[in-house]
MARTI-727447 format. One line per 3 residues: number of its first residue (from 1); their letters; for each residue x, y, z of C-alpha. Coordinates in nm, 3 decimals, padded with zeros to 5 digits. Layout:
% residues N
NUM) a) X/Y/Z ~ ...;
% end
This chain:
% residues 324
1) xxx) 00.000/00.000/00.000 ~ 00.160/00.364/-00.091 ~ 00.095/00.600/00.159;
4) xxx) 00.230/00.971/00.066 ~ 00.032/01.183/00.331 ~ 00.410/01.338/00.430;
7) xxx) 00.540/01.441/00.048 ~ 00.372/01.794/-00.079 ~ 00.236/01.831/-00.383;
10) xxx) 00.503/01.825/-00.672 ~ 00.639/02.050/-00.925 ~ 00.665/01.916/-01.279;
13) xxx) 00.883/01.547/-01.087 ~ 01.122/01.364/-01.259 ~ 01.203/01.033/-01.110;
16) xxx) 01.584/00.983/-01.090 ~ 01.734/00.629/-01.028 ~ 02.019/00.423/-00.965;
19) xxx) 02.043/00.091/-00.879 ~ 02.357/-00.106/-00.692 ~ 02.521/-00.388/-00.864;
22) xxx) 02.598/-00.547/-01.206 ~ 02.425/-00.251/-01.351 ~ 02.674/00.025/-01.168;
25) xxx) 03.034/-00.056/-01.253 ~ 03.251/00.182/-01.071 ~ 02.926/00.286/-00.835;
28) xxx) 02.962/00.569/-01.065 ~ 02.522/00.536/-01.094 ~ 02.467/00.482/-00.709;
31) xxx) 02.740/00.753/-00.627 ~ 02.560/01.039/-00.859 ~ 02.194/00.947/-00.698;
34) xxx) 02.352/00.993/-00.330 ~ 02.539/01.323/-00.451 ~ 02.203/01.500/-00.589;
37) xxx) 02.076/01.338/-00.212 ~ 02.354/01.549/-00.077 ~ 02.391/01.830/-00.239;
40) xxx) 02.014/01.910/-00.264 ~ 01.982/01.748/00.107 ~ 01.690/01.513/-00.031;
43) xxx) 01.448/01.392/00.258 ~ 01.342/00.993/00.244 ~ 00.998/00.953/00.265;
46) xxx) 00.901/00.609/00.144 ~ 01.150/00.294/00.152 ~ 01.049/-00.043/-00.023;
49) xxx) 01.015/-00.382/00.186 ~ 01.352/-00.519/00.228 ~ 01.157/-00.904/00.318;
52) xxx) 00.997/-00.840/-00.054 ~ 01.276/-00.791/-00.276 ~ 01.592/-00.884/-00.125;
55) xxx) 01.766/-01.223/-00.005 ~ 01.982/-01.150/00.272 ~ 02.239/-01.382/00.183;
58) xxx) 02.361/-01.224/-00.077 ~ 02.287/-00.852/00.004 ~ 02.349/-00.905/00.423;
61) xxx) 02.204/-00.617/00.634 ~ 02.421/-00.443/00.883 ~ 02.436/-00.366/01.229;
64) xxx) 02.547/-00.066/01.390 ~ 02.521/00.141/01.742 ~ 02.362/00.415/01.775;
67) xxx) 02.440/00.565/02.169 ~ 02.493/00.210/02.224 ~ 02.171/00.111/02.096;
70) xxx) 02.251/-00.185/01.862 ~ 02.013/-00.139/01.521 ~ 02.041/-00.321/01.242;
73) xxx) 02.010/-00.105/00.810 ~ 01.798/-00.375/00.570 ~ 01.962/-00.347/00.215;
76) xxx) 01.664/-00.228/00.025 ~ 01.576/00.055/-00.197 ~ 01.474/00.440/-00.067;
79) xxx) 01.266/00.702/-00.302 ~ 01.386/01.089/-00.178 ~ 01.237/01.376/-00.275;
82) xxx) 01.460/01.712/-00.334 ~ 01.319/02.079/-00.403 ~ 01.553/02.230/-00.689;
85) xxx) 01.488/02.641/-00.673 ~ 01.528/02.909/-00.938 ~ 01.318/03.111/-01.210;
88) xxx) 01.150/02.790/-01.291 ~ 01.164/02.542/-00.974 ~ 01.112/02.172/-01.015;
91) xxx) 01.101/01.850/-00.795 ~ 01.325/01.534/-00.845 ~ 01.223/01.236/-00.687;
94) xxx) 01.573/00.990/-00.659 ~ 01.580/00.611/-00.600 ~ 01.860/00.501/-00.475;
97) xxx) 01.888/00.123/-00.337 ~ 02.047/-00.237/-00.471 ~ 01.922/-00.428/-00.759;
100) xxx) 01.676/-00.678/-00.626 ~ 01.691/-01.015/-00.577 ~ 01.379/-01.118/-00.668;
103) xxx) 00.997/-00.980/-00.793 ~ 01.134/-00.782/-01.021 ~ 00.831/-00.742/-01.162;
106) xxx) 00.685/-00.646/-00.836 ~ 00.971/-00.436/-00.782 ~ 00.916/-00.185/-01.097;
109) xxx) 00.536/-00.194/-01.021 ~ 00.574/-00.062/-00.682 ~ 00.814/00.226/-00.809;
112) xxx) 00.597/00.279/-01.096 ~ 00.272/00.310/-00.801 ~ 00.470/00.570/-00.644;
115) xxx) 00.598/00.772/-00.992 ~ 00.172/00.740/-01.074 ~ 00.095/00.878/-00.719;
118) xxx) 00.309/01.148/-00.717 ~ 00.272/01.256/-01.109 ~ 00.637/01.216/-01.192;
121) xxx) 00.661/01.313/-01.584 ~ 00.908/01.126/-01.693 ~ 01.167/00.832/-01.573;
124) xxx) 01.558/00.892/-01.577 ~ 01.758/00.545/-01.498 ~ 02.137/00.577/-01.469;
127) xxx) 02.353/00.317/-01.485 ~ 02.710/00.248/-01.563 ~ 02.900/-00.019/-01.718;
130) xxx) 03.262/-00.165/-01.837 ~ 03.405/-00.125/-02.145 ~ 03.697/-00.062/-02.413;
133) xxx) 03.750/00.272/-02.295 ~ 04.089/00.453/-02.163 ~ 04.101/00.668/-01.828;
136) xxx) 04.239/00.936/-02.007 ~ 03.971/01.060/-02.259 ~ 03.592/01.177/-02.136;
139) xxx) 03.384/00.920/-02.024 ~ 03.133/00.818/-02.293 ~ 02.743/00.855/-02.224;
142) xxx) 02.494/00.674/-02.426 ~ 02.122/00.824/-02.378 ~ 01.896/00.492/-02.467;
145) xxx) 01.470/00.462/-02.486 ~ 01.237/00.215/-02.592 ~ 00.988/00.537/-02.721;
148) xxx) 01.126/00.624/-03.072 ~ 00.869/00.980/-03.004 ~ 01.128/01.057/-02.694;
151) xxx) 01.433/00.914/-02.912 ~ 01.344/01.202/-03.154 ~ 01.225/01.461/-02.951;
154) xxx) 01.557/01.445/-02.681 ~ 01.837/01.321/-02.927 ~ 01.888/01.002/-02.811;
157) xxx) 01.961/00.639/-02.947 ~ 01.674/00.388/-02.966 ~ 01.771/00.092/-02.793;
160) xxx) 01.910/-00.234/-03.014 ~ 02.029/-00.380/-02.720 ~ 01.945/-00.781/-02.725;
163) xxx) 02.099/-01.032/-02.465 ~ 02.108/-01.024/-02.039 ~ 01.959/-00.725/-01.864;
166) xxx) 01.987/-00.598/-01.516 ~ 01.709/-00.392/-01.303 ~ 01.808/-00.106/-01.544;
169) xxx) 01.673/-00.237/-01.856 ~ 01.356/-00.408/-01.676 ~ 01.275/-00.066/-01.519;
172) xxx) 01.282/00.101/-01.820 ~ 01.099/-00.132/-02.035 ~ 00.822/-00.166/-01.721;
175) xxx) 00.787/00.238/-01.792 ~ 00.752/00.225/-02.138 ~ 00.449/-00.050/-02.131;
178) xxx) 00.318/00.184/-01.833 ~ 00.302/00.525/-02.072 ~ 00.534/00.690/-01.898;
181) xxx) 00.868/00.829/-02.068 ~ 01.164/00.687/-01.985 ~ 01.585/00.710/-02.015;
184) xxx) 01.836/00.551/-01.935 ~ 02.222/00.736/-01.913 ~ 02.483/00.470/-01.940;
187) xxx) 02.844/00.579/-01.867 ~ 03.128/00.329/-01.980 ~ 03.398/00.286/-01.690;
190) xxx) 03.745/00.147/-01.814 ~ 03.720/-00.216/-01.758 ~ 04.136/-00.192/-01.617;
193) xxx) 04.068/00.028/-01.315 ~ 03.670/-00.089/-01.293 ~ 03.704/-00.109/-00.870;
196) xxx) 03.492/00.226/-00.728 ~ 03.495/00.487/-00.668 ~ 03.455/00.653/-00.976;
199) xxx) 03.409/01.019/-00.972 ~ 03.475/01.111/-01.356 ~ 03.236/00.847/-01.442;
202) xxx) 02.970/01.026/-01.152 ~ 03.105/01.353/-01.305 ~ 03.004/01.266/-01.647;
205) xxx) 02.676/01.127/-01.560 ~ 02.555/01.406/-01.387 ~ 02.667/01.608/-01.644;
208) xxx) 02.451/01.425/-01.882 ~ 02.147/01.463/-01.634 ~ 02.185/01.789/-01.642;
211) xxx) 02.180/01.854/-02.011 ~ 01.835/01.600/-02.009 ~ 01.616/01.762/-01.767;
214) xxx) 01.758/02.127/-01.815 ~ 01.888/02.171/-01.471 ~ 02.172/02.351/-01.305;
217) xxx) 02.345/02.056/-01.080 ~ 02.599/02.160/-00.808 ~ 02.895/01.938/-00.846;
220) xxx) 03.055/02.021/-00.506 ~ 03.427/01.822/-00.496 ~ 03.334/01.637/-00.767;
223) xxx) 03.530/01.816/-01.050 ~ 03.831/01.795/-00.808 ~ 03.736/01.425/-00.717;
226) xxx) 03.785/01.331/-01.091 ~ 04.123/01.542/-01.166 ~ 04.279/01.353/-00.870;
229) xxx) 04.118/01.014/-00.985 ~ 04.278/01.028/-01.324 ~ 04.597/01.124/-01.201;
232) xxx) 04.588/00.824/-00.951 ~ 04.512/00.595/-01.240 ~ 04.803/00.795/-01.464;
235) xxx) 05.093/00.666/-01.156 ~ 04.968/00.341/-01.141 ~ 04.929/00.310/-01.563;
238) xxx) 05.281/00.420/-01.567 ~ 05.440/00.206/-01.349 ~ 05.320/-00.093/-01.578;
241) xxx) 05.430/-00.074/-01.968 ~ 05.184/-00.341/-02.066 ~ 04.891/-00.115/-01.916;
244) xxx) 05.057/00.175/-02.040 ~ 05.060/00.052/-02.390 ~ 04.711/-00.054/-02.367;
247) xxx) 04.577/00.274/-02.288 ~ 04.759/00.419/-02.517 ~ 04.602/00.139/-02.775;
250) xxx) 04.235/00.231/-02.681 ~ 04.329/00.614/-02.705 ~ 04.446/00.577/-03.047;
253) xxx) 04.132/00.391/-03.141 ~ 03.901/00.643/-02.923 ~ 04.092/00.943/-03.112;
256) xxx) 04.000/00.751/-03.430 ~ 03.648/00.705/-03.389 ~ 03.520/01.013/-03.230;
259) xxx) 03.776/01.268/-03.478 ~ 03.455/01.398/-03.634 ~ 03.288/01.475/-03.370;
262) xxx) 03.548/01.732/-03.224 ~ 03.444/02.005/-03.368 ~ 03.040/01.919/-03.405;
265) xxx) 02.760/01.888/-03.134 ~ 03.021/01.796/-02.810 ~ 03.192/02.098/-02.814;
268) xxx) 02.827/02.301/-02.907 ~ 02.707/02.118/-02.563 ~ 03.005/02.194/-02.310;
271) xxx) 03.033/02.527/-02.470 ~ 02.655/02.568/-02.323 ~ 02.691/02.374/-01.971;
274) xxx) 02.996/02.629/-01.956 ~ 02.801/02.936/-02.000 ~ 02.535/02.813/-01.756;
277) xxx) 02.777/02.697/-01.487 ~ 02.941/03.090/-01.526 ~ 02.629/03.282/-01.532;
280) xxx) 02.552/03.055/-01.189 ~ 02.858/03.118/-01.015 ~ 02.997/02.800/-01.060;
283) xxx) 03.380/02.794/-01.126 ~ 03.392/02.555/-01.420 ~ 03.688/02.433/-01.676;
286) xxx) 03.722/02.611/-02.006 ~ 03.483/02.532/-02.283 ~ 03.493/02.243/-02.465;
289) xxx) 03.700/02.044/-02.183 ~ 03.571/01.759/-01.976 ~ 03.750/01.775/-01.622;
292) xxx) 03.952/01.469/-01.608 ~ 04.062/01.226/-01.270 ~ 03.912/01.151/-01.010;
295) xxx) 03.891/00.997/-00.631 ~ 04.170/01.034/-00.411 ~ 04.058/00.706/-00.249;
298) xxx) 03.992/00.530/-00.539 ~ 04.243/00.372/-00.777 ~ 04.546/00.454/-00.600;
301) xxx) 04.461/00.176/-00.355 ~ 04.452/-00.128/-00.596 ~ 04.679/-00.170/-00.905;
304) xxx) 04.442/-00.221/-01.232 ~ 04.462/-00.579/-01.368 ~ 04.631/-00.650/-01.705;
307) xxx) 04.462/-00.609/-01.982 ~ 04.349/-00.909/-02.201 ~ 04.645/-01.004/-02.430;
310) xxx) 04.581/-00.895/-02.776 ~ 04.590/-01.268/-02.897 ~ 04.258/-01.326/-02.641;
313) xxx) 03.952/-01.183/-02.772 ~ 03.851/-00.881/-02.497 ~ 03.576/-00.917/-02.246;
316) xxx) 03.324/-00.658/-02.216 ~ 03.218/-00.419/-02.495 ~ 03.300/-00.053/-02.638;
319) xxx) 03.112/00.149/-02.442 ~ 02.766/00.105/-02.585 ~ 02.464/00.049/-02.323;
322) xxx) 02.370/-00.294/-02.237 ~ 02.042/-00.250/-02.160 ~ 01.715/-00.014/-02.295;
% end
C-alpha cells in the first residue's frame, strides 16, 4: 500500500534512479543518486520492503550502534524527494537502493505506483558499465529509450540492445508499457581500473542529467574528485608498460572514432553547460574540456589488472549500453 500523506504536492517530478550492482560498474550510478541526495539534502519519505525484494544472503544487512543502541540497516531501496529552486523550480524524486533479488516485476510496479501517485513526468535510470575505454579521454554517455517519439524529440539512441539485462533495462521497459517516458544514461567505466569509486564516471553522468532535464546541478568536490582520480590511475598506468601501452592502444582507437565529432555537437554542448555553470557562479573548466581524474581514495589503492592479451579476444564491450 503507498501511503504519501508526508510528500507535498510536486512541481513538474522527474524520477531519478540508480540501482547497486551489475548494472553500476565503478558505483559511478549509485554515487551520482547519493550526490544530488547530498547536495540538494533530499528527505526519504518512502522505503520499499527489504523481506519483498531482497535475499539477505547475498545482500546481508548491517548492524550498527547508535548511543549504544545496537540497530540493524535492511539493504533495500529508498525514493527521496529534493526541491531544486530558481526562475522555474522543479522537484526530483531519486531512488537510490540495490538491484533486487527477486519480484522484479513487483519491484518496478511498486516504483511505478509511487511515480503514478506522485505525477512524476518522466523516468531517468542511470547506470554504468565496463568497457573498451581509456582513463584518459571523457567518459562516454549513451542516452537509450524504448519510445522512438522521446528518441526524436531528446536526441537520443533507440535501444538495439538484445541479450542479459539488469534492473536497469527491466525498469525502463516496465515504464515504457506503463506510458510513462523513460531514459536511461549509461556511462562506460574502463574495464582496467573498474574497482569504485569513480568520480569522472559520476562527473560525467551528472553532467549528462543535467543537459536532459535542463537543470543547473551543483557538483561540489566532484570536479576535483575526478582530476585527482585520473591522475591516480596515470601513476599506477605508468608504473606498468603493458597497461601503459594498452591505454595508449584504446586512445588511439578512441581518437579515431570520435575525430569527427570534435568540432560538431560535443563541443556546441560543453560550450553551453559552460556558459550556464558561469552565469551561476559555478567555477567551471574552459569550454569544450571535460574535467579529467578523479577519487583520491579510489584507484590509488589497488593496481588495475592486465589487460586481455591482444591474442585473447577482450571481455566486455565498447562502451555502448547494455540494456534499454
Amino acid at each position: 500500500m503507498i501511503e504519501l500523506e508526508g510528500v507535498p504536492e510536486l512541481i513538474d517530478p522527474v524520477m531519478v534512479a540508480a540501482f547497486e550492482g551489475w548494472n553500476d560498474a565503478g558505483d559511478a550510478a549509485s554515487t551520482a543518486i547519493a550526490h544530488l541526495e547530498r547536495e540538494w539534502k533530499g528527505e526519504v519519505f518512502a522505503a520499499l520492503d527489504a523481506e519483498d525484494y531482497y535475499d539477505f544472503q547475498v545482500n546481508r544487512p548491517t548492524v550498527w550502534l547508535d548511543g549504544g543502541v545496537r540497530k540493524i540497516t535492511w539493504p533495500t531501496t529508498r525514493l527521496s524527494v529534493v526541491r531544486v529552486g530558481g526562475e522555474k523550480p522543479r522537484d526530483l524524486v531519486l531512488v537510490r537502493g540495490i538491484e533486487p533479488s527477486m519480484r522484479w516485476r513487483s519491484f518496478c510496479n511498486e516504483l511505478l505506483g509511487f511515480a503514478h501517485e506522485l505525477g512524476v513526468e518522466m523516468v531517468v535510470i542511470l547506470g554504468a558499465l565496463l568497457g573498451d575505454t581509456p582513463h584518459t579521454r571523457p567518459v562516454p554517455v549513451s542516452g537509450v529509450t524504448s519510445d522512438p517519439d522521446l528518441a526524436r524529440r531528446m536526441n537520443l539512441e533507440e535501444t538495439r540492445y538484445e541479450g542479459p539485462t539488469g534492473i536497469v533495462g527491466i525498469l525502463q521497459e516496465a515504464c515504457t508499457h506503463a506510458g510513462v517516458p523513460a531514459v536511461s544514461l549509461w556511462a562506460a567505466v574502463p574495464h582496467y581500473v573498474s574497482q569504485p569509486p569513480n568520480p569522472k564516471a559520476t562527473l560525467a553522468l551528472l553532467n549528462r542529467l543535467e543537459d536532459l532535464i535542463d537543470l543547473r546541478i551543483p557538483l561540489g568536490e566532484l570536479a576535483e574528485d575526478a582530476r585527482a582520480w585520473q591522475v591516480g590511475v596515470d601513476q599506477l598506468a605508468s608504473e606498468d608498460s603493458e597497461v601503459a601501452e594498452y591505454v595508449q592502444t584504446l586512445e588511439e582507437a578512441r581518437d579515431t572514432a570520435e575525430l569527427p565529432e570534435a568540432s560538431g555537437e560535443a563541443i556546441a554542448r560543453e560550450f553551453e553547460r559552460y556558459l550556464r555553470r558561469r552565469d551561476g557562479g559555478t567555477a567551471p573548466g574552459p569550454p569544450g574540456i571535460t574535467p579529467g581524474g578523479a577519487g583520491s581514495a579510489g584507484p590509488s589503492q589497488t593496481r588495475p589488472p592486465r589487460p586481455p592479451r591482444r591474442e585473447d579476444p577482450a571481455d566486455g564491450g565498447d562502451g555502448d549500453a547494455e540494456d534499454g
